[in-house]
N, C-alpha and C positions, 0 to 999 in steps of 0.2 A: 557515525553509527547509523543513525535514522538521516534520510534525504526525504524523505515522506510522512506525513501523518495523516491518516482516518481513523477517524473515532467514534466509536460505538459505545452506549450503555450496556450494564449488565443487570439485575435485581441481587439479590443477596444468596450468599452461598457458596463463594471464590474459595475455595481451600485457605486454611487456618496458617498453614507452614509453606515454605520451602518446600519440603519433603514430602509434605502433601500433595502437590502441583506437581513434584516429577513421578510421583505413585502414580497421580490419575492419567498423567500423560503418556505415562509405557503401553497403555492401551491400545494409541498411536501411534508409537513410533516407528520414526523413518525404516521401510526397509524397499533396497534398491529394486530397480523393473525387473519384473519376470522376463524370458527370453517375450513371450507377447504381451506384453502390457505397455500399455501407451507412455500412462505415467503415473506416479508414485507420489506420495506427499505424505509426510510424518514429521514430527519431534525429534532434534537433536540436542545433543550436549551444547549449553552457554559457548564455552570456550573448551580447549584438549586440556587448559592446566584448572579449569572446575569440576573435573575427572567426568563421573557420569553422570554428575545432575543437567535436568531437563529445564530446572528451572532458578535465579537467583534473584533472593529477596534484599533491595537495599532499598532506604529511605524510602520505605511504606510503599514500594513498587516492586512489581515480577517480572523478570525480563525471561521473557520466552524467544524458540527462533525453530521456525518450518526451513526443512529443506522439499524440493521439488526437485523428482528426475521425471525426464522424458525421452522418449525415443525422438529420433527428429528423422522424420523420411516423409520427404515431401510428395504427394500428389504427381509430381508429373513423372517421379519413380516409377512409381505406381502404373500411372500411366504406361508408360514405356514397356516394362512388361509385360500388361494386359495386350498390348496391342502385339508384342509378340507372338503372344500367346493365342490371341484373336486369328493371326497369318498363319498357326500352325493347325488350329482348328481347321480353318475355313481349307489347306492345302489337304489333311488328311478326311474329311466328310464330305468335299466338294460342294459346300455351300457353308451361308455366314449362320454363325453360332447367335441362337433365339436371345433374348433380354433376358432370361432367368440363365442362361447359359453364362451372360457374359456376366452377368450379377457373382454369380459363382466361382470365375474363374481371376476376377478381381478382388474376392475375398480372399482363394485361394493364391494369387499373388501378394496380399497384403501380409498373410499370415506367414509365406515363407520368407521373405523379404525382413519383417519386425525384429526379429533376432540378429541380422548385421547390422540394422538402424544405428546412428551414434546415438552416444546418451551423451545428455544435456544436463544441468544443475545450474539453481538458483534457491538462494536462502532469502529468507523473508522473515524479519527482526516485527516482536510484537511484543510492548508491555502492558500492565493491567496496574493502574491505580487504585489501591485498596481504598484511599478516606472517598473519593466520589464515584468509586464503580466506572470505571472508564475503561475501556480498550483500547489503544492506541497502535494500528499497521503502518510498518510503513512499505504502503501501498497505496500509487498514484491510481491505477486503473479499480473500480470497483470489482473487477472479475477477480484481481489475486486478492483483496480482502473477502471475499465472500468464499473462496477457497480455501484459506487460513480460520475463519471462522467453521467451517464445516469438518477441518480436522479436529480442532477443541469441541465442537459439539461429539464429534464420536469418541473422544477424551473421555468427558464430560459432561452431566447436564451442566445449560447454561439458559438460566431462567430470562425471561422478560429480555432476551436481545432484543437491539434495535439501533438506526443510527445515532447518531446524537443529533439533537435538534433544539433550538433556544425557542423563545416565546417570543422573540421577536426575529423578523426576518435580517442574517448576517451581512446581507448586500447593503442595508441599511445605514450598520456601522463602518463600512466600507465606505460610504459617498460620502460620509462625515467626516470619515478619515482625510481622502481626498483631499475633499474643498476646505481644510484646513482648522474642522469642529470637532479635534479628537481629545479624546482622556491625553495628560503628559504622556503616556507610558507607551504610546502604540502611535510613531513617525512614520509617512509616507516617504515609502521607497522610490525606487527610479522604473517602475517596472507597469505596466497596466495593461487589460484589455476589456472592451468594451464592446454592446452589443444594440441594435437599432433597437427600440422597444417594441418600434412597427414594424420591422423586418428581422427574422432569427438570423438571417443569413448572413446581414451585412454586420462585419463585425470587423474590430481596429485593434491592433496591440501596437503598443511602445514599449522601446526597450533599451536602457541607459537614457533616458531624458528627464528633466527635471519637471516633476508631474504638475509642480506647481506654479508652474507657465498662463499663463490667462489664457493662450489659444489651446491647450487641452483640455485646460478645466470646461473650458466652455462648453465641449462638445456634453459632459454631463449636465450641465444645466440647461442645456438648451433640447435634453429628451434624452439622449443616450445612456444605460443603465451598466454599470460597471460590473464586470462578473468575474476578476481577478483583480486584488491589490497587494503591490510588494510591500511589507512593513517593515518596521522597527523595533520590536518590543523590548523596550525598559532599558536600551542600550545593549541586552545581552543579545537575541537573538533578530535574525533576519529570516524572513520568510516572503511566500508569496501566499493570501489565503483567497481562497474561491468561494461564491455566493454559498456554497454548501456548507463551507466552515471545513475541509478540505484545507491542507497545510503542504505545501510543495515547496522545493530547492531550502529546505532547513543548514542556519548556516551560523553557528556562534562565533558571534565577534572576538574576535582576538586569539581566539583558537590553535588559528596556524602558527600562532606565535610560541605557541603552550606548548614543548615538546614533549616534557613529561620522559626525560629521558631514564631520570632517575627511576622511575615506576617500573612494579614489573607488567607485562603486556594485561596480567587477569586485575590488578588493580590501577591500571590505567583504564578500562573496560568497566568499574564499578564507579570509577571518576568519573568518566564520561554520562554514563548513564543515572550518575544523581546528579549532574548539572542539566542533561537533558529532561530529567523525568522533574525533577523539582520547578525548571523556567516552564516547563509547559503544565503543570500544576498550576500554577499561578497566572499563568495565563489565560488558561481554562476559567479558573476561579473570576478574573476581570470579566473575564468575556458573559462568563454566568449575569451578576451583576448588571454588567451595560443591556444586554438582553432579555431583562427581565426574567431571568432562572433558565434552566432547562425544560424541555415540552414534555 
């Protein structure tokens, strides 16, 4: 379901219901590109067999899910025509076409061009933890969570957003982790990278090695500051988290094994999402704790 998590606070005020969260959502919802519109972003239905809710409440959690369309016409399209267009000017007025001219006639290229553009689609799964007000995207780049964020604001108000931040810095618990000073619950993965303290530049990943090598650990004791650690947590899940608290390649153990054949696809889909939303509850909740609370 989720390969990503960012996390953001909310203050109070998340809709009461179910049925609440897909009322305030029809606000937004998805509807496909105009012949000129670049691109589109709205609320869809969970699943086809949750008919038309926008939204499903399980185990004190709302799974929400953005769709995204776009045109996709590249630039050198673009190009290409202008510069026809550019040869047909200059052949019928016998001289080249001024900067507001050619400004002009690349808009007026873009515009007739937009309407053959393909359209493109990508969904982007987001839930909202009702006991600690959390947001959770899954969204590796900050650009599509601040996109899916800005759909639910025209939703809905949504008070006191923010990212989430602990009270102690996350890279912290990360070097702990590392060098082999962690809570039981949270094992060092095979996976790391690291970054000079005195140079942003110079920077190291490992990947499939065993981190607890004395010639890699070294490299962090001897100065270098870790800004990505693969984990363990509690035996259920695997991830990779970055000094932001930033949650990448989510991976439940034994999973592939799970076929869940018997299920049907909309209650495989509520399975998945209270093991997902409940381990990263709880994780959360650790991480609260070892951090000294939230900021």
């Amino acid at each position: 379901m989720f390969r990503n998590v960012r996390f953001y606070r909310i203050g109070d005020g998340w809709p009461n219901s179910e049925e609440e969260v897909t009322q305030a959502l029809r606000a937004a919802e998805f509807k496909p590109c105009g012949p000129l519109t670049e691109r589109s972003s709205g609320w869809v239905a969970i699943y086809p067999d949750a008919g038309d809710a926008l939204a499903r409440r399980v185990n004190g959690a709302d799974l929400i899910r953005m769709r995204s369309q776009s045109r996709v016409l590249p630039p050198s399209v673009i190009k290409e025509e202008l510069d026809v267009r550019i040869d047909d000017y200059a052949a019928r007025m016998k001289e080249a076409p001024s900067a507001s001219e050619k400004r002009r006639m690349k808009a007026e290229a873009r515009d007739e061009l937009m309407p053959k553009a393909m359209l493109r689609s990508d969904r982007t799964w987001g839930f909202v933890d009702l006991k600690e007000n959390l947001i959770g995207i899954d969204a590796l780049q900050a650009s599509v969570a601040e996109r899916f964020l800005r759909r639910l604001g025209a939703a809905m108000p949504i008070s006191n957003l923010r990212p989430l931040q602990f009270n102690q810095p996350v890279g912290e618990l990360l070097t702990r982790i590392f060098l082999g000073d962690a809570p039981r619950q949270f094992a060092v993965g095979r996976e790391c990278r690291m970054q000079d303290s005195a140079d942003a530049g110079s920077k190291v990943r490992w990947s499939q090695f065993d981190l607890s090598e004395k010639s890699i650990r070294n490299h962090v004791t001897d100065g270098m500051r870790l800004t990505h650690l693969a984990i363990e947590y509690d035996n259920i899940l695997s991830c990779v988290i970055d000094q932001d608290g930033t949650l990448g390649k989510l991976r439940f153990l034994g999973m592939d094994d799970d076929h869940g054949d018997e299920l049907d696809p909309l209650a495989r889909l509520d399975a998945e999402f209270v093991l997902m939303s409940g381990t990263l509850r709880q994780m959360m909740t650790d991480l609260k704790k070892l951090l000294n609370g939230f900021a």
